[in-house]
Structures are given as C-alpha cells and as structure tokens.
N, C-alpha and C positions, 0 to 999 in steps of 0.2 A: 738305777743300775749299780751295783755292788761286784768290784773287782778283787777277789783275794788272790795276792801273791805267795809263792814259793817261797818256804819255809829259806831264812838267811841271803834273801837276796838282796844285792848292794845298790846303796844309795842311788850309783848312778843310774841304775835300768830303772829304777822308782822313778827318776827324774826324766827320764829317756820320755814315760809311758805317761806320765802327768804332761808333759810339756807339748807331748801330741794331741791329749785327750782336750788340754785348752784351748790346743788350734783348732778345736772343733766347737767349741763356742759355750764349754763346761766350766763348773768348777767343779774342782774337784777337793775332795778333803783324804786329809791320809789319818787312817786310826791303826796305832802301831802296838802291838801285844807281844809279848815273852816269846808266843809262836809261830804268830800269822803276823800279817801286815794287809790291811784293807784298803781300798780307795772309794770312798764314795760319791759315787758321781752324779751333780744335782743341775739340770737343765734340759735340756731336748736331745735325748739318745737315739732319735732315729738317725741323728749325722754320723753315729757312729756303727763302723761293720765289724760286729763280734767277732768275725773271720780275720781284721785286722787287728783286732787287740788280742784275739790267742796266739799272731804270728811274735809276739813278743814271749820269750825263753821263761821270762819270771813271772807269767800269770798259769795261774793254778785252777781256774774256771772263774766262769762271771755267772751272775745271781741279777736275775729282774726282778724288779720291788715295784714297778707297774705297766702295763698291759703296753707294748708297742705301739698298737692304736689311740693315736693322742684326740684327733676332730671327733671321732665316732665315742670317744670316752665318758662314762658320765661321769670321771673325779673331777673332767674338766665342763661340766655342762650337765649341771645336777637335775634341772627341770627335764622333762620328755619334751620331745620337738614334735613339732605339730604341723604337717607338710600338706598342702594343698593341693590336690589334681581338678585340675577346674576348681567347680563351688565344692566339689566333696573334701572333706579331710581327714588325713588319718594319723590317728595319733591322741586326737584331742576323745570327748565323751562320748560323742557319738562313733558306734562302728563303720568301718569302711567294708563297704560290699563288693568286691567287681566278680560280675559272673558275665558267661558267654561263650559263644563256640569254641572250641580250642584251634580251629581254624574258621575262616570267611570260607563260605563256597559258593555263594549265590547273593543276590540283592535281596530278593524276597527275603532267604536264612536268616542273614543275620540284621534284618528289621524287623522279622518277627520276632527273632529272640531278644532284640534290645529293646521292644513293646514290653513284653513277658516280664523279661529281668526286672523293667523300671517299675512296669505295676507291682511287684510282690514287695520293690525295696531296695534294691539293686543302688548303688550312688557311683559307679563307673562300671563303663561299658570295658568288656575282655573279648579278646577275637585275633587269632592269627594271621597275618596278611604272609610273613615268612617263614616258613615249618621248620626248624632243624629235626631230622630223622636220620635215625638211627640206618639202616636202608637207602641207599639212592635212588630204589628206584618206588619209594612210595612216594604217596603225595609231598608235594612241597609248600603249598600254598599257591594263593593268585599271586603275589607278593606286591608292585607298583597299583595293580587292579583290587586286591584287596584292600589296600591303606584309602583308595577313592569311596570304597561301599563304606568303611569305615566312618568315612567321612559324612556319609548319606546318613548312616544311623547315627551319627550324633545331631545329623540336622534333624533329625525325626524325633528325638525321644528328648534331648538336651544332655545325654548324658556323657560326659569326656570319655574319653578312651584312652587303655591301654594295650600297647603291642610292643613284640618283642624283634630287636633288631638285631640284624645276626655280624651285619659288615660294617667297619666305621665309614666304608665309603657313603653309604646311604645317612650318615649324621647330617645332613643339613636337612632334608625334605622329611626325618623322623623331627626335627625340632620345628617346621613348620608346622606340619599335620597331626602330631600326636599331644596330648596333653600329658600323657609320662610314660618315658620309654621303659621298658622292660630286659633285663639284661639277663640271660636263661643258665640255667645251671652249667649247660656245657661253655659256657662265655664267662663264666665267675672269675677266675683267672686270665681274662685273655688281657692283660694289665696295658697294652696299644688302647685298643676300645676305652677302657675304663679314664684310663687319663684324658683321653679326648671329651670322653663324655662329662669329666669333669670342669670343660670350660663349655658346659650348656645350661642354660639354667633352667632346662621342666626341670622336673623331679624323677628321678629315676628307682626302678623294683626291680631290683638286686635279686635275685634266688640264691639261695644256699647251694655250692655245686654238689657233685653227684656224691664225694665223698669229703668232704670239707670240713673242717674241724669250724669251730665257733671260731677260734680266732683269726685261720685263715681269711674266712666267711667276713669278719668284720675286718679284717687286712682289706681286702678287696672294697669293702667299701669307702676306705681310709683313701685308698686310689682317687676314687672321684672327688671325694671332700677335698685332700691337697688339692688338687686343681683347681677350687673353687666354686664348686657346686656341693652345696650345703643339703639340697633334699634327697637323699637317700632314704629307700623305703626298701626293709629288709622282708625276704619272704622265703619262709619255711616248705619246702615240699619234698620232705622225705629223702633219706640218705641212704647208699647202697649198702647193705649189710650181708650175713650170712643166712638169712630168710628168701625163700623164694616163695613165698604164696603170697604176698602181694607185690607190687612193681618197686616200691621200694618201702623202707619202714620210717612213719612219722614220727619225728622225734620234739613230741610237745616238752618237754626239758628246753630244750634249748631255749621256745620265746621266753623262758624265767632268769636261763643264765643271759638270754641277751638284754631282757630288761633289768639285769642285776650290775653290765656291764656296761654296759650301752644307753644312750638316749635315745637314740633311732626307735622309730616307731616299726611294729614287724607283722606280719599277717602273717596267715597259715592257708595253704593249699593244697585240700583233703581228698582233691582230684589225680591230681599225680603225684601224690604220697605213697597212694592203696592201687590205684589200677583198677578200682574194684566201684559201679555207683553206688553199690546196697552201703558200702563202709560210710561215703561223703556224709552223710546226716548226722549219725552218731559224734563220729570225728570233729565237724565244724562245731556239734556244740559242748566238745571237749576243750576243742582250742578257747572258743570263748569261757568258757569257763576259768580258765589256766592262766588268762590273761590276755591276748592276741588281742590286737587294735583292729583285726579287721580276717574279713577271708576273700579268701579267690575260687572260684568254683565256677566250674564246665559245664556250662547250659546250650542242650542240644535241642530241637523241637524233633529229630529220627535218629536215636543214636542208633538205632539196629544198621543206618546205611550212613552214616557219617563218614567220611574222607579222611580224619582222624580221631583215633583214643575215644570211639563210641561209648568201649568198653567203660568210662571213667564218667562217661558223662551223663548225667540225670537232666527228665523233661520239664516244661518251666513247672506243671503242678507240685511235683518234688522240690524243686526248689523253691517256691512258694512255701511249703510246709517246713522250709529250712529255716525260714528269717521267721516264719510264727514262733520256731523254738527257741531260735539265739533271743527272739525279744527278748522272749521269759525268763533267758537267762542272762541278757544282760541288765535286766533288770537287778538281780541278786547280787550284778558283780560290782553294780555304782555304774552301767554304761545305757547308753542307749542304741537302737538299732533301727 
C-alpha cells in the first residue's frame, strides 16, 4: 500500500501517521520529492482501515500495490491448491464433476440420479436438501430428510456429496453428513457464516454472489481461509447483468482472472448461469476449455415435473453426452475427465 500526502505537509502529521501505521505492525518508508511526500507501507495491510488513514488532514489518497486477499493470493502461494471432497479432487489433472438434482425430492430421485451421474462420470454427488427461493411459498426442500436420502446415495453409489447450507445453526450435522458444504450466491457475503465455516475443516464451494465483483467473490473466500479452513472451492454461476434472456449471464473470464489471481481451484455452473438446459452442453465445454477445474451441473431423471429449476436441468442421457465432450476436450487442454 502506497500513501501520498498533501502537497507541504509538516513533519509532525508525517510522524503522527507513521507512528500509527507502526502500531499496526508496518514498516513503513517515507520517499520525499520537491512535491509529494509518499509512505510506503510494507507488511500485512489488512490491520489497516483506509477509512482511518484518510481520517488524517494530510493524506491526499492511498494506492494498493496488492490485492487485499492475502490466504486466497497466488503472490503468496504460486502453486494451485488441490482440495479433496472424499476420493475426488479438484484442482489437480483430473476434472471435478458433481452433478444432480438441484433439489432431493424422493429416495427412489435421487438414487437414480446418483446411479446415472456416477456411471457416465460424475466424481461427486449435488442434491439440494435446503432450497433458498426467491418465493416463500415454492418449494423449499426436504431439508433434515433430504441431507438422510443424501446420505443413502452416497451409500449406494460411493460417491461424496455436496449441499448447500443456508443457517450456521445447522454447522455442526452439515460437518458430520456432508463431505463439502456449499455456500450459495445469496450467502456469499453473509460474513457470520463464512467465519464460522472457517473453523470446519470439509472443504467448502463458495458461488460467486448474484452481483459480485472478483475481488469481492475472493474477499469472501479470504473469510473462511483467516479462520482457518484452507479448502475453499470457488464456483462460477453467472452474475446479474442487464440481459434478460437467460437467468443470468456466464462470466467465463472470470475462471482466467481468478486463476490469474488466485490459487483456489474454481468450477463453472452452466445450470444456473443460463436458466436455459439446451445452453448446459455447449457452456460446460466452454468452461473446460478456458480453464475450469471442474463443473456443476443439474441432473434431473423428469425435469418437465421437477419441484425445482426443471427449466435448467438436463436428463442423465444428456448428461452423459456431456462428459463424452469435456473428455475430448480435456484431453487438448492437458486434463483428464
């Protein structure tokens, strides 16, 4: 961080503003010219709040020289991090698949669909047990009875599960039953949650919230890392724009700038990006292409009577024909699938 002061400001407020900046655990250097005076400040600036150092009469603005997010950083962690949900991982060569209902609605549902998903390729299971909806009075999920079916199809097929938790009251029986919790775009900020979640150690899938900037998006994930939970798994589905023909617009840039910025490992979710199933195909083997460690995708075996986002959701043979493509194509990118 780079502090320029007001043009002739006297020693003593230079000293005032250094002598604070070192009670916060800096050092700092003064570079003095004909007509500025700088401070360059070289340690851990998140102890400091921009809002307190402009409350000082002789600073003139402050200049960031690197990104706030220090844990999620890659200047500070140059390799990719390669985070485990059960046996699957993501991050590393092979792609991370999790597809599945967008909500649980029955036993039979979502053991058929987590049969389907794993034969075509699937390496975790996705399934709603608690719905955030837009709506009170649409579905919500089973929510306690969803997370037990849950349970059943990972005894059936072997494969972990992922769901998304809406309350931190529910953190203790999401860190028994789930192998990584999911923390949904309207919870990106809910900064109570994220800290908590950051003294659990699954691995937690972050979404991007509804209009979230990248660095916001990696702020959030910086939440749980300070606390002490190092697996954060970033995931892409689409940010509100000025388009309304599909539910929101995919913003594959961003897995470039977050793997430009970032270590964290980041999947793309081409289900409620688009709103749209005919889009999911083309899309996921866009994201792989572009880079993405992985996708998330909504496997319905009836979307026409689904309980949610039918609209979004493709039957397992489409999905099927979805990992024939990514192979091919992650074959080109150096990945496997």
């Amino acid at each position: 961080m780079i502090i320029v002061l007001k043009q002739g400001t006297p020693k003593q407020e230079i000293d005032q503003l250094t002598n604070m900046l070192v009670g916060r655990g800096l050092n700092v250097n003064p570079m003095f010219g004909s007509d500025l005076t700088i401070l360059g400040l070289i340690g851990d600036t998140s102890q400091v709040d921009p809002a307190q150092v402009e409350s000082f009469r002789c600073v003139e603005r402050i200049m960031k020289v690197a990104e706030p997010f220090k844990k999620a950083n890659r200047m500070f962690h140059p390799g990719p991090s390669v985070i485990n949900i059960g046996q699957a991982e993501v991050g590393g060569k092979r792609l991370a698949v999790m597809a599945g209902p967008c909500s649980v609605e029955s036993r039979e549902q979502i053991t058929y669909v987590a049969r389907e998903v794993q034969k075509a390729g699937a390496t975790v299971l996705r399934g709603g047990a608690f719905k955030p909806r837009t709506s009170p009075y649409a579905f919500q999920g089973l929510k306690y009875e969803g997370l037990e079916l849950l349970e059943e199809a990972r005894r059936a097929t072997g494969l972990p599960i992922v769901t998304e938790i809406m309350s931190p009251y529910d953190i203790d029986i999401f860190a028994e039953k789930v192998d990584c919790i999911q923390v949904g775009a309207r919870n990106m900020q809910n900064f109570d949650l994220l800290r908590l979640l950051g003294q659990v150690k699954k691995p937690i899938l972050l979404k991007r919230g509804l209009s979230a900037t990248i660095e916001e998006w990696l702020m959030s994930a910086e939440y749980i890392m300070a606390g002490g939970n190092p697996n954060v798994i970033l995931c892409e589905r689409g940010i509100r724009t000025y388009e309304t023909y599909t539910r929101n617009t995919l913003d594959l840039s961003a897995i470039l700038a977050v793997k430009k910025l970032s270590h964290l490992p980041v999947v793309v979710d081409p289900s409620h990006a688009t709103g749209k199933w005919w889009m999911v195909e083309p899309l996921a083997r866009a994201a792989i292409a572009v880079g993405a460690d992985g996708l998330m995708i909504e496997v319905h075996n009836d979307p026409a009577n689904a309980l949610c986002d039918g609209a979004q959701s493709i039957k397992p043979d489409l999905f099927a024909q979805v990992m024939a493509d990514i192979r091919q194509i992650a074959a080109v990118v150096g990945r496997e699938a």
